[in-house]
C-alpha positions in Angstrom: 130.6 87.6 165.6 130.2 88.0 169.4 131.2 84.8 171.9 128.7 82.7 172.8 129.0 82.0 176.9 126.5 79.9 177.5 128.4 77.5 174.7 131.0 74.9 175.7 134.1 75.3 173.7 134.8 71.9 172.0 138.3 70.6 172.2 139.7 66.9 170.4 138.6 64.9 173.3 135.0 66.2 174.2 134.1 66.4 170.3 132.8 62.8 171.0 130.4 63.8 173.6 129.1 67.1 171.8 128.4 65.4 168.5 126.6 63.1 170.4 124.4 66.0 172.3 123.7 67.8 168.7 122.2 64.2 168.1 120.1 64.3 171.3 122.0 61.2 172.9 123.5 62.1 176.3 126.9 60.6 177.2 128.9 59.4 180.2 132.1 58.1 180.6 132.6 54.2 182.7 135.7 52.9 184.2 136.6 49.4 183.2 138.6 48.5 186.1 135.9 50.2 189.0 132.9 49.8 187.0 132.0 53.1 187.6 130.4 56.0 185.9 131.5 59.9 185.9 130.1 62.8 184.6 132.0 65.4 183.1 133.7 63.7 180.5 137.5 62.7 181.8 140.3 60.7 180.2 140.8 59.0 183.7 138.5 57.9 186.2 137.8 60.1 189.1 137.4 57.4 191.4 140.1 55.3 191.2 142.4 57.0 188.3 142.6 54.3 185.8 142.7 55.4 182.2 140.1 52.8 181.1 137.5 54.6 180.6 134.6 54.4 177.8 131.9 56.6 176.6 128.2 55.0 177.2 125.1 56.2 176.1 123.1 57.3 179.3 119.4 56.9 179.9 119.0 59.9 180.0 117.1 59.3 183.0 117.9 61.6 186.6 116.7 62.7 189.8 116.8 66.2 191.1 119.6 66.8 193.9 119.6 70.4 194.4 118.7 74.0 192.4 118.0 77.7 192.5 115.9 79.9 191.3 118.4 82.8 189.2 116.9 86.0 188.9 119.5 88.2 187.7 122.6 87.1 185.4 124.1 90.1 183.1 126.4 87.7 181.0 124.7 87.6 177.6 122.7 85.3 176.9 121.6 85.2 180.4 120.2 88.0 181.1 116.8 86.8 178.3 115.9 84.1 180.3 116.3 85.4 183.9 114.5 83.6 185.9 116.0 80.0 185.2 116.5 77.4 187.7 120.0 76.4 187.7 120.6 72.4 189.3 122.1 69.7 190.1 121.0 66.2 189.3 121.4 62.3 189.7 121.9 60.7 186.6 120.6 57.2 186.6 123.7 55.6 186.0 124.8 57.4 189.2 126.9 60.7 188.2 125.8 63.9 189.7 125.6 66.4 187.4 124.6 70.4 186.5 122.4 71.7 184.7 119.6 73.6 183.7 115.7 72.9 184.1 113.5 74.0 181.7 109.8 73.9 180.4 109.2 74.3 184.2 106.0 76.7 184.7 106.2 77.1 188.6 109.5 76.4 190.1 107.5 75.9 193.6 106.5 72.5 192.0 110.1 71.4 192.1 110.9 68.9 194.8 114.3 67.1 195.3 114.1 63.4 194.1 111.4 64.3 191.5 112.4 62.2 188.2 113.8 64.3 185.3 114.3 63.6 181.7 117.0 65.0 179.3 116.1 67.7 177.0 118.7 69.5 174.5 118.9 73.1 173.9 121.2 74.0 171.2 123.1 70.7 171.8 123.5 71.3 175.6 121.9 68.9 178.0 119.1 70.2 180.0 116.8 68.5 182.5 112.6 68.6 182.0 110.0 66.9 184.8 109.4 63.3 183.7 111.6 60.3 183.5 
């Protein structure tokens, strides 16, 4: 059996947040003593380094930051779906996050702030136009 790349390994502490993906629910992690919300999953708060942290579901909802357009990637499985756009986006709950978009016929139509919606692709969150 070859490695997969384009697979996150799972460890103890992001089993949570996987399961949950294979399940099509998107999670986040919230601080109880900031109040606020971080994306990629952390056993302390980014912000303010408390160790109260919870997981949440998240809307799913985002906002497109930032992408590109990748036309070449020889890691497999990359190299089948060449081109992809590769981005970055807002989450509702505020985290900033990366990812992939997908079901997008004409990456010209892209514009930053358009509203995305979570998609899963083997269990890994992606981003679609909607939301």
């Amino acid at each position: 059996m070859s490695a997969r790349f384009d697979l996150p390994e799972v460890d103890a502490f992001t089993r949570t947040y996987w399961d949950a993906a294979a399940q099509g629910q998107l999670l986040i992690r919230r601080c109880g003593a900031c109040g606020r919300a971080h994306h990629y999953p952390r056993e302390f708060c980014p912000h303010c380094w408390s160790e109260d942290v919870s997981w949440e579901r998240a809307s799913g909802r985002a906002t497109l930051y930032t992408w590109s357009v990748v036309h070449r990637n020889d890691l497999p499985p990359f190299a089948g779906r060449t081109p992809y756009v590769a981005a970055v986006v807002d989450l509702t709950e505020g985290p900033r996050m990366m990812t992939e978009i997908v079901e997008c016929a004409s990456p010209d139509r892209l514009r930053a702030g358009m509203g995305l919606e979570v998609a899963f692709r083997e269990g890994v969150p992606v981003f679609r136009a909607g939301g």
